[in-house]
C-alpha positions in Angstrom: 8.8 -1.2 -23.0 5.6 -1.0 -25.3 4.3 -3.4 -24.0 3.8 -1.6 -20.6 1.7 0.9 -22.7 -1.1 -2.1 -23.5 -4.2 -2.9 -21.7 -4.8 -5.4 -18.8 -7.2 -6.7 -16.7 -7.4 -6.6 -13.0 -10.4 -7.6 -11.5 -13.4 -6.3 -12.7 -11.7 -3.5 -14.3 -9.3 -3.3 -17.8 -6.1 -0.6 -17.3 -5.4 1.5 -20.0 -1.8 0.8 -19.1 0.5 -1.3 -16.8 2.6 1.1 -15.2 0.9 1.5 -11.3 1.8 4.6 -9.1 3.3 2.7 -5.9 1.9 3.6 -2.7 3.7 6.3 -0.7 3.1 8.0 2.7 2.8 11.8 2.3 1.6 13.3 5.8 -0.3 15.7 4.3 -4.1 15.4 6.0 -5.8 16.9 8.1 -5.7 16.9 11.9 -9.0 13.9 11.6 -7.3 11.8 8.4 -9.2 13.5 6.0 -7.4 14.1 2.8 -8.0 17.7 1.6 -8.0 19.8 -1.3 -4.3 19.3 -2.6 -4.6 15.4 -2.6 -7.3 16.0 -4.9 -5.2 17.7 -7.1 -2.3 15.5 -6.7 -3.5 12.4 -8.0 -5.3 14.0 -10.2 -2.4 15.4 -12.0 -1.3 11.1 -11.9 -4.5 9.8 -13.5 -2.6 9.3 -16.7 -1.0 5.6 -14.8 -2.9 2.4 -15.1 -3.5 2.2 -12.1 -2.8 4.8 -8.9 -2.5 3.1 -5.6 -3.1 5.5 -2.7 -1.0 6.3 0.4 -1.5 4.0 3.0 -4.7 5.0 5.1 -5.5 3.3 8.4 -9.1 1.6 9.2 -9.4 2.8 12.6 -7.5 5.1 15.5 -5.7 2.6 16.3 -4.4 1.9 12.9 -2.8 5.0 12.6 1.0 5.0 12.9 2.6 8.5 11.5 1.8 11.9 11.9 -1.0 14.0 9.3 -1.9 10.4 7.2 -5.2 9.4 6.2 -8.3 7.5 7.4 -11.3 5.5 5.8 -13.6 4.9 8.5 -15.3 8.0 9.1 -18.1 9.8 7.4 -15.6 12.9 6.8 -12.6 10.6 5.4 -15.4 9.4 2.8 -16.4 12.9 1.8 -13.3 13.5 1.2 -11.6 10.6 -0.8 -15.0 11.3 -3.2 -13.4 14.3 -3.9 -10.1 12.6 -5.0 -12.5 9.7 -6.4 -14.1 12.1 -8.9 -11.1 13.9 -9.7 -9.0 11.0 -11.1 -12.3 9.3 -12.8 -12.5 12.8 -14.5 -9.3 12.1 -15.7 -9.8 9.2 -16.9 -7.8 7.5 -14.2 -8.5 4.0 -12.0 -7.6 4.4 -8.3 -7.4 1.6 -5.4 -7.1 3.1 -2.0 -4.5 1.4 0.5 -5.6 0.2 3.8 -3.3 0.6 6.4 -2.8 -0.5 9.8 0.4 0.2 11.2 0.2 -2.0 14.6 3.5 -1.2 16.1 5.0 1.1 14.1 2.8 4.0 15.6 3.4 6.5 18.5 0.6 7.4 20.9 1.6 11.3 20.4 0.5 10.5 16.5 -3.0 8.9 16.9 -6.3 10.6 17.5 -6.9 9.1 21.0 -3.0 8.9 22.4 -2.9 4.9 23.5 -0.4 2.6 23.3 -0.4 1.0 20.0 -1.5 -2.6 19.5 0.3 -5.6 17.7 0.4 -9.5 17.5 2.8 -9.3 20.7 4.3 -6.9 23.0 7.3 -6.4 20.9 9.3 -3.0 20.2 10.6 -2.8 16.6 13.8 -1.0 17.8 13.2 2.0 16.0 12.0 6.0 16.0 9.6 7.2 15.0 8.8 11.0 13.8 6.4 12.9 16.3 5.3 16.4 16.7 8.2 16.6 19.2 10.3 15.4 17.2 12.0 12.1 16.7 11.3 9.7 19.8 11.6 6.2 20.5 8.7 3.6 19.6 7.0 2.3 22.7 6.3 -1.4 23.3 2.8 -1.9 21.5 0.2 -3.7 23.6 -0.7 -7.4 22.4 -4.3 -7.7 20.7 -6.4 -9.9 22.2 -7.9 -12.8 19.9 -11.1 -11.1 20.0 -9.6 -8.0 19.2 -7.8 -9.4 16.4 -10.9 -10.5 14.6 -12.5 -7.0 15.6 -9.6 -5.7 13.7 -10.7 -8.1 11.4 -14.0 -6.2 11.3 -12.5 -2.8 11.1 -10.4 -3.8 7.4 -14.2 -4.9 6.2 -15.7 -1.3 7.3 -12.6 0.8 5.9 -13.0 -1.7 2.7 -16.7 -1.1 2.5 -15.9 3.1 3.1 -13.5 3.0 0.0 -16.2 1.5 -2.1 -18.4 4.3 -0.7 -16.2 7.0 -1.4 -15.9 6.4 -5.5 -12.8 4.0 -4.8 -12.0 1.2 -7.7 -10.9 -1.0 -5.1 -8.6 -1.5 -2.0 -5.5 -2.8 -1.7 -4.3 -4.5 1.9 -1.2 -3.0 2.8 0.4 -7.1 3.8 4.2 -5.5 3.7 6.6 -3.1 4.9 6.7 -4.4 8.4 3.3 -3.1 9.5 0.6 -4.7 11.2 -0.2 -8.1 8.6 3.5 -8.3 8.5 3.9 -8.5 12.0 1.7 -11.3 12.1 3.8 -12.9 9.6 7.4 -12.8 11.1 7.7 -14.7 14.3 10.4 -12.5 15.8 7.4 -10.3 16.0 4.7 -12.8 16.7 5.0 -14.8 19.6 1.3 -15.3 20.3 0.4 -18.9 21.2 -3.2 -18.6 20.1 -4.9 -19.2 16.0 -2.6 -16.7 15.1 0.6 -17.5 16.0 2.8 -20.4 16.3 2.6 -22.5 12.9 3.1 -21.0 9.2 -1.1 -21.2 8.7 -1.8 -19.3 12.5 0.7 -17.0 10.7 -0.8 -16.0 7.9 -4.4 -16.7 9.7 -4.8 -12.7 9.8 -3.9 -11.8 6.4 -6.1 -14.7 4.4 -9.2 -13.3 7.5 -8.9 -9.9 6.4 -8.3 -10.7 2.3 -11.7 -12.9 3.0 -13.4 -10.4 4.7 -12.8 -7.8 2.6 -14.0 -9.9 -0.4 -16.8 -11.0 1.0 -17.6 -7.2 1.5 -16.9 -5.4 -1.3 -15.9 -8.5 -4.0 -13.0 -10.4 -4.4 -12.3 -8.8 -7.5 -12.2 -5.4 -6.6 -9.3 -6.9 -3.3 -6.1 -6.8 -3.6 -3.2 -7.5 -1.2 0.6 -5.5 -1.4 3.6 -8.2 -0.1 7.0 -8.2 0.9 8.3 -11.2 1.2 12.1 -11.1 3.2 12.2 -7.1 3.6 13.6 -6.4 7.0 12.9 -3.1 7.7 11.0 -2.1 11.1 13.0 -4.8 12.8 10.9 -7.5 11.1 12.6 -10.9 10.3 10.8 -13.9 8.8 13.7 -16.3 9.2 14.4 -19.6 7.6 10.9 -20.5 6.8 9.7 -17.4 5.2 10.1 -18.3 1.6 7.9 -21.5 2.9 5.6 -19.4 4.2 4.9 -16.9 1.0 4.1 -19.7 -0.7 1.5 -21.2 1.6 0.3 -17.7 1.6 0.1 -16.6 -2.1 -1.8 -20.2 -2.6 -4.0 -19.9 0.0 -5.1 -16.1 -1.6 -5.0 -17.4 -4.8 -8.2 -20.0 -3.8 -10.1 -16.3 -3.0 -9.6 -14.8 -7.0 -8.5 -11.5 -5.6 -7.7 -8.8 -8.2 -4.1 -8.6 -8.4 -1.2 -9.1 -5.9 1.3 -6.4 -5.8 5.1 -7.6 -4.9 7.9 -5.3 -3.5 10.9 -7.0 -4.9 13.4 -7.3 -2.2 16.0 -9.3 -4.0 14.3 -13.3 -3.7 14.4 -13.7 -7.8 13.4 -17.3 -7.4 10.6 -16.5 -4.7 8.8 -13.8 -6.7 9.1 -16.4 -9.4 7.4 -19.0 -7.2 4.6 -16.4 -6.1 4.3 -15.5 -10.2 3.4 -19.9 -10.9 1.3 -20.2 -7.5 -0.8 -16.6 -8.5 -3.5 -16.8 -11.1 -4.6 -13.4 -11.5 -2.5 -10.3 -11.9 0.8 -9.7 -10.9 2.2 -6.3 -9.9 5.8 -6.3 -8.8 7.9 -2.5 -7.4 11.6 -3.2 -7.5 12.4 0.1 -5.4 15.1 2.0 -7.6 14.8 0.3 -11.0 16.7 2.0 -13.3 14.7 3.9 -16.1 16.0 1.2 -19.0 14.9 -1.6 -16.9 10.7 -0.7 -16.9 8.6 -2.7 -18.7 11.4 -5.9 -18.2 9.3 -7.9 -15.8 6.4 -7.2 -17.8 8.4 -8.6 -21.4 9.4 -11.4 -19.5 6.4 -12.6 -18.1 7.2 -12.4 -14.5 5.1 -9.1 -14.0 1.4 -8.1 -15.3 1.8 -4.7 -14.6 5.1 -2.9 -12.5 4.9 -0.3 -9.6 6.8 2.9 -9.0 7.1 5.2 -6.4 9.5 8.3 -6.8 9.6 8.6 -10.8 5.5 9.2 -10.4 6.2 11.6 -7.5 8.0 13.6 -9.2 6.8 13.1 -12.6 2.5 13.6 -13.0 2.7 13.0 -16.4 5.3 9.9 -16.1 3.4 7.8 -19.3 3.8 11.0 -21.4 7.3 11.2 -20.7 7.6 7.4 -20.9 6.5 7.4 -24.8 8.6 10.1 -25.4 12.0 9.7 -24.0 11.5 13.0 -22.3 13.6 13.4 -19.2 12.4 13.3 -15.9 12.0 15.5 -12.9 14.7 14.1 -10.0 12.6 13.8 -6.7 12.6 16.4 -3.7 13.2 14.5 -0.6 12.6 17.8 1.3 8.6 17.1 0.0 8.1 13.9 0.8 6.5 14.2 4.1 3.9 16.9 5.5 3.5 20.6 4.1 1.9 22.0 1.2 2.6 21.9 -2.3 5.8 22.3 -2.6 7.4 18.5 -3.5 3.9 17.4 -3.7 1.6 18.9 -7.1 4.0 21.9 -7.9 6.0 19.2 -10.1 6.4 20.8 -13.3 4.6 18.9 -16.4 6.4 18.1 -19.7 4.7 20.8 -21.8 5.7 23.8 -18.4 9.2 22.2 -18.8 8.9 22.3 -22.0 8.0 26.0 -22.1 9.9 27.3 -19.5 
């Protein structure tokens, strides 16, 4: 595990660690996306990680897919992810913000202007989705346009520009977990017979646009892109041909120097492997629960650069400090995860409180 506590380079930036606080949706903005007070102080008490990766936040209204998350495309969202900005560089802390764009996992009673939500096709993902009201059935999203993909396109390269704006260290395109890149990706979800559909490179067409984009905005090496390669959640499938088509992707990145690319493990050993020989800069790779004796393998091994996680940071703001020292950890209130205050979000108690209480 030392070696997890070394420094690396990503981009234009050197980590004082390689232990990266996952992305994770906590529903806790305000009514317009912007991220208050208490996300200040949240990843501000995390700053201690190499590297924090935010929440996913969408680029536009239409990217929006759950209740209470955050934006970057507004003069208000920017005001207030300076706040957050400043809070973990006082710390001493690097932050990425995650750009978002749900596509069809969204419900019109969750977005800002109440239309049906947009995706590569006209495809339900055969799921709910938490409203206001409740749990209710996602609609069938409308299918972009081609000139509304590459306005899409567009609105990745303002959020991207907006980050940069608002202190960020650089973004990080959310490419997994069965949102909008993804959908793009899988054709049981992409049925489009246009550039972007059809043939693994109209596939992946969206994904290397908005990596190139973004780069060309703000610099390739402060881009990153979050995968996950065979994860079928959200009704996404990638079939026969997705390994295939990782590996057209990842080399196709790899030709724009992008920061880092960060891997949700879903069980492929010998794919992540292949992305690891095909990827030239860093590596991060999350294998969701990970038991606490396995951190820092894929890192000793050589398959990882730096390793994600999700709950153990949640729970834990000083997760390094309790790393180094053996110190137990604080189990996760699922009860917090989504929406509210600060209970389950920065009321997690710190070693030296636990220590003294």
């Amino acid at each position: 595990m030392n070696q997890s506590f070394t420094p690396v380079r990503i981009g234009r930036h050197t980590l004082p660690n390689r232990l990266v606080m996952a992305p994770m949706t906590r529903s806790r903005a305000t009514f317009d996306g912007t991220p208050g007070e208490l996300a200040t102080e949240y990843y501000a008490q995390r700053a201690s990680v190499g590297l924090i990766v935010t929440e996913g936040t969408q680029p536009s209204d239409d990217g929006q897919g759950y209740l209470a998350t955050p934006g970057i495309y507004t003069s208000a969202h920017v005001a207030g992810w300076q706040n957050v900005t400043r809070a973990v560089h006082d710390k001493g802390g690097r932050i990425f913000i995650q750009i978002m764009h749900a596509g069809r996992m969204s419900h019109p009673d969750n977005t800002p202007h109440h239309r049906q939500a947009v995706a590569p096709s006209a495809i339900a993902p055969g799921s709910q989705m938490f409203t206001a009201k409740g749990m209710l059935d996602i609609p069938v999203p409308r299918a972009l346009t081609t000139e509304e993909v590459r306005r899409t396109v567009a609105d990745f390269r303002h959020a991207a520009r907006s980050a940069i704006e608002a202190g960020a260290d650089g973004v990080e395109i959310h490419g997994a977990n069965g949102y909008l890149v993804q959908q793009f990706l899988a054709p049981n979800a992409n049925t489009r017979t246009d550039e972007y559909g059809g043939l693994i490179a109209n596939r992946t067409r969206f994904a290397i646009e908005v990596a190139t984009a973004i780069a060309d905005e703000i610099g390739a090496d402060r881009t990153a892109i979050r995968l996950s390669p065979g994860i079928t959640m959200w009704g996404i499938d990638e079939g026969a041909e997705g390994p295939a088509l990782y590996r057209y992707l990842v080399n196709e990145l790899d030709k724009l120097g992008l920061a880092y690319v960060h891997v949700l493990h879903a069980g492929n050993e010998q794919l992540v492997s292949d992305i690891r020989a095909r990827w030239k800069q860093a590596l991060i790779v999350n294998r969701p629960g990970r038991p606490r004796d396995q951190i820092g393998a894929d890192i000793a091994s050589g398959l990882a650069d730096l390793e994600a996680y999700g709950q153990m940071v949640l729970a834990n703001p000083d997760f390094v400090a309790r790393l180094k020292t053996g110190a137990p950890m604080n189990e996760a209130d699922r009860a917090g995860f989504f929406g509210g205050d600060a209970p389950g979000y920065t009321d997690y108690p710190a070693l030296e409180a636990a220590t003294a209480a």
